[in-house]
Backbone bond lengths (Angstrom), bond angles and torsions (degrees), N, CA, C in turn:
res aa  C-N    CA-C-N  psi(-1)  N-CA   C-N-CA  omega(-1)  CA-C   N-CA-C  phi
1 X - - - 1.457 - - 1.523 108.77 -
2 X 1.219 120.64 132.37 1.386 124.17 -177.57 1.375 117.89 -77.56
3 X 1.497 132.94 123.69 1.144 142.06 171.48 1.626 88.98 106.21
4 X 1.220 129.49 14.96 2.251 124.09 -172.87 1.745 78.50 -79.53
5 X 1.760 93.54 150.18 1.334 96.59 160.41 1.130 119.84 -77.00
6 X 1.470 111.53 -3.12 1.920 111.45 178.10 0.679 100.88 -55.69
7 X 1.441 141.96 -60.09 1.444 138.52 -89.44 1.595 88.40 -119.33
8 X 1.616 89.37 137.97 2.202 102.94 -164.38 1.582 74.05 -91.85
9 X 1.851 91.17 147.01 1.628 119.53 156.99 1.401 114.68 -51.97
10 X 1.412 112.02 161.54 1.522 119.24 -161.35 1.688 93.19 -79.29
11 X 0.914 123.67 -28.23 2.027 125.96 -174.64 2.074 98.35 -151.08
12 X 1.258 99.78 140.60 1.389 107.82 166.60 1.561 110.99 -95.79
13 X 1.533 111.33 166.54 1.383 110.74 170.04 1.192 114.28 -86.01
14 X 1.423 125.92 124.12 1.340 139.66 163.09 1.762 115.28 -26.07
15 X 1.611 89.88 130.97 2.295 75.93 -171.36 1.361 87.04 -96.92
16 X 1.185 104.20 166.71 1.744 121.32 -178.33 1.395 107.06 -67.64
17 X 1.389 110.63 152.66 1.757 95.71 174.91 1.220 90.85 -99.77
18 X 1.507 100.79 160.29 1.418 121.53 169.82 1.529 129.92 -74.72
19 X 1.172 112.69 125.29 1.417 125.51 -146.52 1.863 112.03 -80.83
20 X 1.388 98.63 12.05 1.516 111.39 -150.62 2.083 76.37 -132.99
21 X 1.188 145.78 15.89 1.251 161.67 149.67 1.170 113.84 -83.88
22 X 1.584 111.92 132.48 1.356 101.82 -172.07 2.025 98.71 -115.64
23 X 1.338 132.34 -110.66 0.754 164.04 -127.87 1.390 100.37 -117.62
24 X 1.521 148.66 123.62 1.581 126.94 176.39 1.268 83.44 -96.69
25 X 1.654 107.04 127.04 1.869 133.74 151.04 1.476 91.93 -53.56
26 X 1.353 138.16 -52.11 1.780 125.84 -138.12 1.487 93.03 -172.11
27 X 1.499 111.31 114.98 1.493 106.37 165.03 1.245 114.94 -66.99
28 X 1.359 117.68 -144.44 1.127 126.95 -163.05 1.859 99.38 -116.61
29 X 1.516 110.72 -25.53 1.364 106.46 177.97 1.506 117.50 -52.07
30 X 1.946 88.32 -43.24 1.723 118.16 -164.32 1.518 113.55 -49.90
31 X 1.660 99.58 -55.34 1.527 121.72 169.44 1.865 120.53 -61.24
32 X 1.172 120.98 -24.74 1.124 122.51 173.96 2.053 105.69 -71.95
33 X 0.927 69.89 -71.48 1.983 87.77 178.52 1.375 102.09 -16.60
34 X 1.625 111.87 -70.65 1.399 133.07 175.60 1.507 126.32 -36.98
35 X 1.461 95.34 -53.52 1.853 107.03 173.27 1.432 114.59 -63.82
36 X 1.870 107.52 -39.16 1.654 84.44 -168.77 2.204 96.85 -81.88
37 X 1.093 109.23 -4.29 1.701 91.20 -171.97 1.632 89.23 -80.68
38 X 1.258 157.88 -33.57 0.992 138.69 153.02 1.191 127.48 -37.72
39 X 1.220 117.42 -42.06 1.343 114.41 -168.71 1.420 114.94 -91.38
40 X 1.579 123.39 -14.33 0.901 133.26 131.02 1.836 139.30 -41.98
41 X 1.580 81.43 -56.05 1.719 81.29 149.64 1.478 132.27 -55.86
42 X 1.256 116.99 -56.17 1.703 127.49 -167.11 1.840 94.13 -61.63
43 X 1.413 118.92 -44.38 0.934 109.23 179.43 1.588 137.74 -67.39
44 X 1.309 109.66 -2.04 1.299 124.15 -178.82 1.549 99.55 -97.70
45 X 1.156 122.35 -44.14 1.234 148.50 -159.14 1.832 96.67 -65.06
46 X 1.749 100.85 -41.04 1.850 102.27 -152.46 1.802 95.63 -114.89
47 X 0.991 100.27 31.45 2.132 110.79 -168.22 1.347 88.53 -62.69
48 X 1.164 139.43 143.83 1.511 165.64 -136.94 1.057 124.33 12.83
49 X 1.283 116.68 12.75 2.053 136.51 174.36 1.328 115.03 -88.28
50 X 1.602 99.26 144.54 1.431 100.41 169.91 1.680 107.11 -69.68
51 X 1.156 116.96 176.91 1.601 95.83 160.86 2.020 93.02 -145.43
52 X 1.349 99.11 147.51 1.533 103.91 163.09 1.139 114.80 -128.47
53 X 1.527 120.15 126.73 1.475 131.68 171.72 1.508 109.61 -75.02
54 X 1.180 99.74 121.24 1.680 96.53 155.87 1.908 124.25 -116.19
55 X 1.144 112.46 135.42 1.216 105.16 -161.90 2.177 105.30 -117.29
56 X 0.853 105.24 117.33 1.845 107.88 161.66 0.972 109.89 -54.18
57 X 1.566 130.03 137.95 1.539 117.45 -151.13 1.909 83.91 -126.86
58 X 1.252 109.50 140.26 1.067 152.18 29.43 1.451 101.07 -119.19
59 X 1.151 119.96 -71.97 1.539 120.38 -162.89 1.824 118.76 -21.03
60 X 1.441 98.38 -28.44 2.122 86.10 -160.78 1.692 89.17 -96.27
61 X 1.417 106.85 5.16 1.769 90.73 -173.07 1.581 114.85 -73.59
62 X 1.000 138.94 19.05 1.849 142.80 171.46 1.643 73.67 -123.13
63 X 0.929 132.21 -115.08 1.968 132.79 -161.15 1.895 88.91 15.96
64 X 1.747 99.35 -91.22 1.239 113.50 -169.87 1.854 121.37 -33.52
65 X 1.378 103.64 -58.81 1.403 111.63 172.57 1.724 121.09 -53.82
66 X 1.059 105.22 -27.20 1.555 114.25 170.79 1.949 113.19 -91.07
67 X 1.187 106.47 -16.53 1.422 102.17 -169.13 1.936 98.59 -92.74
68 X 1.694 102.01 -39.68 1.341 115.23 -179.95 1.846 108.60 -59.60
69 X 1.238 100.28 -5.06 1.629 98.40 177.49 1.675 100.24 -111.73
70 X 1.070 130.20 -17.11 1.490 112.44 169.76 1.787 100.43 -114.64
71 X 1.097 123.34 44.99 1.243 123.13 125.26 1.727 134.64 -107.81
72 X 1.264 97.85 137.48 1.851 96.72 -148.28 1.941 84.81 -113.99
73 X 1.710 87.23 66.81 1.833 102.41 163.02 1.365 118.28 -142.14
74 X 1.086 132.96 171.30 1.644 142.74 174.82 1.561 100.23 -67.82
75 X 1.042 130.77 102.81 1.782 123.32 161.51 1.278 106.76 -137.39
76 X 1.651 83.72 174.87 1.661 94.38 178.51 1.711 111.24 -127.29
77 X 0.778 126.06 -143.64 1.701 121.88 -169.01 1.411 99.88 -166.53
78 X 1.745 103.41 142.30 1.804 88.82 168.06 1.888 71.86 -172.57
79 X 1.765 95.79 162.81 1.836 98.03 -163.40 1.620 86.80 -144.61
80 X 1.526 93.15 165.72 1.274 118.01 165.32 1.061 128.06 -124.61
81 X 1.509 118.97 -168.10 1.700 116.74 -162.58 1.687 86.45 -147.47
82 X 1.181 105.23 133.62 1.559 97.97 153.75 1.222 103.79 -118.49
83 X 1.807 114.48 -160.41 1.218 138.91 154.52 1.620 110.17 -161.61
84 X 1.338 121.73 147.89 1.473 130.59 168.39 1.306 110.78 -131.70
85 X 1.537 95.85 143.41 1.494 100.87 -154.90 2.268 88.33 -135.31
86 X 1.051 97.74 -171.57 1.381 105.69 164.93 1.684 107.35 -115.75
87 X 1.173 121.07 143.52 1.459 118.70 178.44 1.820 111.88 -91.23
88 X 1.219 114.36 131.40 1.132 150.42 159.54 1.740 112.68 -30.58
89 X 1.065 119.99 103.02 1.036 114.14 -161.85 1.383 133.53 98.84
90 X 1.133 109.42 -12.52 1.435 115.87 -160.13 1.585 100.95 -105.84
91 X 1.409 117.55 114.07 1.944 140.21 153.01 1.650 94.85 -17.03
92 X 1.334 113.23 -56.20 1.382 110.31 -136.68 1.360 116.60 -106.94
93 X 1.906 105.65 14.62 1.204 119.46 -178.26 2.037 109.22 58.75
94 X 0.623 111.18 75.83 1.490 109.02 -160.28 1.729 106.46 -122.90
95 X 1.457 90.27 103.69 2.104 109.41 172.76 1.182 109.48 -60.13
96 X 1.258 116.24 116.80 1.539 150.20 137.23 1.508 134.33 -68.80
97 X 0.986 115.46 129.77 1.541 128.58 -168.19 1.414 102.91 -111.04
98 X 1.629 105.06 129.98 1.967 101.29 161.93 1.422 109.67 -146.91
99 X 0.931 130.72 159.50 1.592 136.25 171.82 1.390 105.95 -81.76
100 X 1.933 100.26 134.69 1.644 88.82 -173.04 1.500 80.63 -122.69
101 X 1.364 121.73 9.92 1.323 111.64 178.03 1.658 104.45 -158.83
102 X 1.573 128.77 94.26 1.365 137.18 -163.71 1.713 96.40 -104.49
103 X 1.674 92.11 144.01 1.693 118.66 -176.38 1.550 90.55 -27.89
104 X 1.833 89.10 160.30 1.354 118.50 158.88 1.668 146.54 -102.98
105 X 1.848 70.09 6.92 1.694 99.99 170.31 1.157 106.77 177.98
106 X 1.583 114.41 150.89 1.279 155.45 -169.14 1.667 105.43 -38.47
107 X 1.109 136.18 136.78 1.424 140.60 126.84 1.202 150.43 -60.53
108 X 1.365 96.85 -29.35 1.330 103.63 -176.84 2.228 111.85 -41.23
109 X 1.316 104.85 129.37 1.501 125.27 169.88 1.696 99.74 79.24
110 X 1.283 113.47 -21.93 1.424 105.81 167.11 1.265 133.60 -14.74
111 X 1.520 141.48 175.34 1.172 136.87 152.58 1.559 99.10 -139.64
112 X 1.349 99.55 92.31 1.589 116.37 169.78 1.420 117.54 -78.07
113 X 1.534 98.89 157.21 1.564 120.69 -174.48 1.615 91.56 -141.70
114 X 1.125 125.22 98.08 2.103 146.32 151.01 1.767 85.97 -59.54
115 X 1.456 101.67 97.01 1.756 122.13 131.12 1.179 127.66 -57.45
116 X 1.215 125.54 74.72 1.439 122.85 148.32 1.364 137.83 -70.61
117 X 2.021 130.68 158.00 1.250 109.41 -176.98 1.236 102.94 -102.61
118 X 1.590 111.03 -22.24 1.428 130.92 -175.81 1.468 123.71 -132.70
119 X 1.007 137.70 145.73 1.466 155.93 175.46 1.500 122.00 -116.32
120 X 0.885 153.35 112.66 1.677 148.01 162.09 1.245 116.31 -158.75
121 X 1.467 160.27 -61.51 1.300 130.49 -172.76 2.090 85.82 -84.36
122 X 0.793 111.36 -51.17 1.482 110.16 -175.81 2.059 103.95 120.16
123 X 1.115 111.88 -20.54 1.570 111.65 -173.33 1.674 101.48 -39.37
124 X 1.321 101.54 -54.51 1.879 88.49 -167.86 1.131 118.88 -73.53
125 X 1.363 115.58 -26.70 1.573 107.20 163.05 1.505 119.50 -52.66
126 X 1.109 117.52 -55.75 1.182 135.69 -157.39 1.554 109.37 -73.81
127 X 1.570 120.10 -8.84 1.595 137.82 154.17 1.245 90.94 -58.44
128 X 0.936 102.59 -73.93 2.220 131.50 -158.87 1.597 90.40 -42.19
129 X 1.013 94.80 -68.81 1.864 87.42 -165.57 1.532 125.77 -63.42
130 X 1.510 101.42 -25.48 1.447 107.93 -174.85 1.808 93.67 -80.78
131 X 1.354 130.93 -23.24 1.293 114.00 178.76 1.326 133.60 -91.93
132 X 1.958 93.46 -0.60 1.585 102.78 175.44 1.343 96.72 -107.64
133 X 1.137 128.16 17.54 1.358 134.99 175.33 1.346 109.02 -90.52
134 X 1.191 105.55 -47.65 1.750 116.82 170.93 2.113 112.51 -42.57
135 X 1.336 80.78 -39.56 1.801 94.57 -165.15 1.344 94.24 -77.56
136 X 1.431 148.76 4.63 1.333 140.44 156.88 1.475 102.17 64.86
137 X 1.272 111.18 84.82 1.815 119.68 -171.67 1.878 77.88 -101.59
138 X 1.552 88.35 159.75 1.697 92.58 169.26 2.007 102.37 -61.69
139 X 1.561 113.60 -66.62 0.992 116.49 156.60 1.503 127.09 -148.44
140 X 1.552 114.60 166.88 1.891 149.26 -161.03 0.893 105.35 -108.31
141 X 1.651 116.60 92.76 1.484 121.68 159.97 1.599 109.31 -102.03
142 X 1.640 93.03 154.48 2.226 83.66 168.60 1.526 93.45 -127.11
143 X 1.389 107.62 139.54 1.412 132.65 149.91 1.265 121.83 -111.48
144 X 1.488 103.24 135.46 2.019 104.61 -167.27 1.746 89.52 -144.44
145 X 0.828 97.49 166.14 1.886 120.16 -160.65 1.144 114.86 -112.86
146 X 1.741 113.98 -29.69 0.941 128.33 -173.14 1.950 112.76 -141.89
147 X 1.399 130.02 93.39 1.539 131.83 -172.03 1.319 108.51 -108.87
148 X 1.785 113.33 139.78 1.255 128.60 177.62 1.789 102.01 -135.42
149 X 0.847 104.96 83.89 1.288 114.19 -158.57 1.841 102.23 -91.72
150 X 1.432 111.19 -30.28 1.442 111.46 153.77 1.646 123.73 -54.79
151 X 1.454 124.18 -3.64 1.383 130.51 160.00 1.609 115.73 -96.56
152 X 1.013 128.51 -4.07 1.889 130.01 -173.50 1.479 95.21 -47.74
153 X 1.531 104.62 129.66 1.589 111.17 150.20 1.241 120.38 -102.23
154 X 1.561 107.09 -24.30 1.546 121.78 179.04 1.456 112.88 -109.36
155 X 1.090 123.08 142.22 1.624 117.06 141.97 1.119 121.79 -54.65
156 X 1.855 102.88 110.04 1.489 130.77 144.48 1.482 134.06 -109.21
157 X 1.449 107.14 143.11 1.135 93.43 179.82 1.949 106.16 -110.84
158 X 1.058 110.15 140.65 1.665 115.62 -175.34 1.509 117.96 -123.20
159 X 1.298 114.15 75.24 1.677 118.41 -177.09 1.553 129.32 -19.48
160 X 1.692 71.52 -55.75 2.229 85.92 -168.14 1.863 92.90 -123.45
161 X 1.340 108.47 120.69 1.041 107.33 156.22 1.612 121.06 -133.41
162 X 1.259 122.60 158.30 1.315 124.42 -173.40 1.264 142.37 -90.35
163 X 1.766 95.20 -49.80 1.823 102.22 165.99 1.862 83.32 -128.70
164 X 1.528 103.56 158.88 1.611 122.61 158.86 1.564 81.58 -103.79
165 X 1.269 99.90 125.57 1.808 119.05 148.37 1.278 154.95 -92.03
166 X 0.956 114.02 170.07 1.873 95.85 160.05 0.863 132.34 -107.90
167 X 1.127 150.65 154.21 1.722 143.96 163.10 1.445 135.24 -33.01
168 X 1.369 102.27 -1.29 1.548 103.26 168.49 1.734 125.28 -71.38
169 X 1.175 123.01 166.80 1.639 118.30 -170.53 1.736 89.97 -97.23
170 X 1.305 102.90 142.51 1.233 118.65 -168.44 1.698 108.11 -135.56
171 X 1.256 125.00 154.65 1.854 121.05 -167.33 1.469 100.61 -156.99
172 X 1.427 118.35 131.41 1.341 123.72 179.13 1.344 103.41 105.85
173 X 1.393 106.30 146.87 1.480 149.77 -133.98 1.882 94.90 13.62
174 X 0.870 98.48 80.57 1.731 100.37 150.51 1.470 98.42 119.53
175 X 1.063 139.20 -52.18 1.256 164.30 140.73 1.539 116.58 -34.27
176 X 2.079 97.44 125.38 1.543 96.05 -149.14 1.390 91.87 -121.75
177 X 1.288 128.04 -169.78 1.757 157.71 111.87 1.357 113.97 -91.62
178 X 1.326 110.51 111.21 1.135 119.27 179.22 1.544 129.16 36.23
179 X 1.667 116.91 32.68 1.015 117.46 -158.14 1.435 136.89 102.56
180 X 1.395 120.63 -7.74 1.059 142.33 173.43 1.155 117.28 -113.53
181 X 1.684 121.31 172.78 1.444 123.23 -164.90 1.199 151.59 70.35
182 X 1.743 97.80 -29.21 1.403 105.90 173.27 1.224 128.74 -57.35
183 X 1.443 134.15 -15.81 1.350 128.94 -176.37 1.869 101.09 -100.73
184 X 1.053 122.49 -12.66 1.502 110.26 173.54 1.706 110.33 -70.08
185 X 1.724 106.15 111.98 1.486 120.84 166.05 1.563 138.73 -15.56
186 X 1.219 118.18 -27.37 1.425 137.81 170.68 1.654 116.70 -118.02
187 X 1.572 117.89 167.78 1.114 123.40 179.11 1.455 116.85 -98.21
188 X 1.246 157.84 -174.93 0.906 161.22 -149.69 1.323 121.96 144.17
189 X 1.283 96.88 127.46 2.118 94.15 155.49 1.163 133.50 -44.62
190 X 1.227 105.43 174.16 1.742 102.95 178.81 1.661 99.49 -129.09
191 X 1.176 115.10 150.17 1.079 108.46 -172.41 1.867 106.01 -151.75
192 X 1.150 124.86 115.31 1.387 150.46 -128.56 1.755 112.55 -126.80
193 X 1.225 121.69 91.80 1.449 117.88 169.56 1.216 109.88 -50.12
194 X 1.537 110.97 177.35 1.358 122.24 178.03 1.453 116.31 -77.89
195 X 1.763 105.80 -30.80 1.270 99.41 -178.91 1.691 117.68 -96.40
196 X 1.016 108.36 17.69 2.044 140.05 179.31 1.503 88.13 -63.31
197 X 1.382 130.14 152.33 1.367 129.56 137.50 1.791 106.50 -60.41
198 X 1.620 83.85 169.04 1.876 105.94 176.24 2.130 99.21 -54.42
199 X 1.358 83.94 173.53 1.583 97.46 171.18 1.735 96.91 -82.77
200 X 1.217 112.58 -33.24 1.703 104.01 -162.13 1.542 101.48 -124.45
């Protein structure tokens, strides 16, 4: 109806980009393309399976939500929380992993799929899996969006992955600065004045 306050304008105004964006690594076409041939994959892969996504919260939650739509299977979804800390006491400065936010249901006989957004030394995965390993899932797959597999300290193994990267800091779709960025559609650099705080 003409003049409804529903009713969206014929074009919006363009928002400014952010001046603290550098370079797009991967639009948004690039990243689409990618998700559904995975999800195409997993789905060939999981043909008469239930499947459950689990996702590390925050970063893989757009990855996951976009991948859970180009897989053409019955699943369900359920996420976690970590945190890493340094331990107390410890000479050797030594990273610790804990759940600050554990599933909302059981695994046991499952056939899981670990959403990741990122991969590179592998330590937190390799918490993650060895503790849903404990819970006796039928089976532990990992999918990551993003692999640096020239950083592994541990043996991992990562089924489906999407892009191999590089070591640069990257922001958008899932992927932050300090909390920011994650909802802009494409990836990009970050790019940091002098008078900017650090990346970390």
């Amino acid at each position: 109806m003409a003049g409804s306050p529903f009713s969206a304008p014929s074009s919006l105004p363009a928002k400014p980009r952010d001046e603290r964006l550098g370079e797009v690594f991967l639009d948004a076409e690039t990243i689409a393309a990618r998700v559904q041939e995975l999800g195409a994959e997993i789905t060939r892969d999981y043909q008469g399976k239930d499947l459950l996504l689990i996702s590390i919260l925050r970063g893989a939650v757009f990855f996951m939500a976009d991948l859970a739509r180009a897989i053409d299977l019955p699943l369900q979804m359920d996420f976690l929380a970590i945190s890493s800390y340094t331990e107390e006491h410890s000479e050797t400065g030594t990273k610790a992993i804990r759940f600050l936010k554990d599933l909302d249901q059981p695994v046991k006989d499952k056939n899981v799929l670990l959403v990741e957004d990122m991969v590179d030394s592998g330590l937190t995965l390799h918490y993650i899996t060895r503790s849903l390993t404990l819970r006796r899932p039928g089976s532990l797959e990992v999918c990551t969006l993003f692999d640096r597999p020239h950083l592994r300290l541990v043996d991992v193994e990562v089924r489906y992955r999407g892009f191999e990267v590089p070591d640069d800091f990257f922001v958008g779709y899932g992927f932050d600065y300090r909390q920011s960025f994650r909802n802009i559609p494409f990836v990009a650099y970050l790019k940091l004045g002098p008078d900017q705080p650090t990346l970390f």
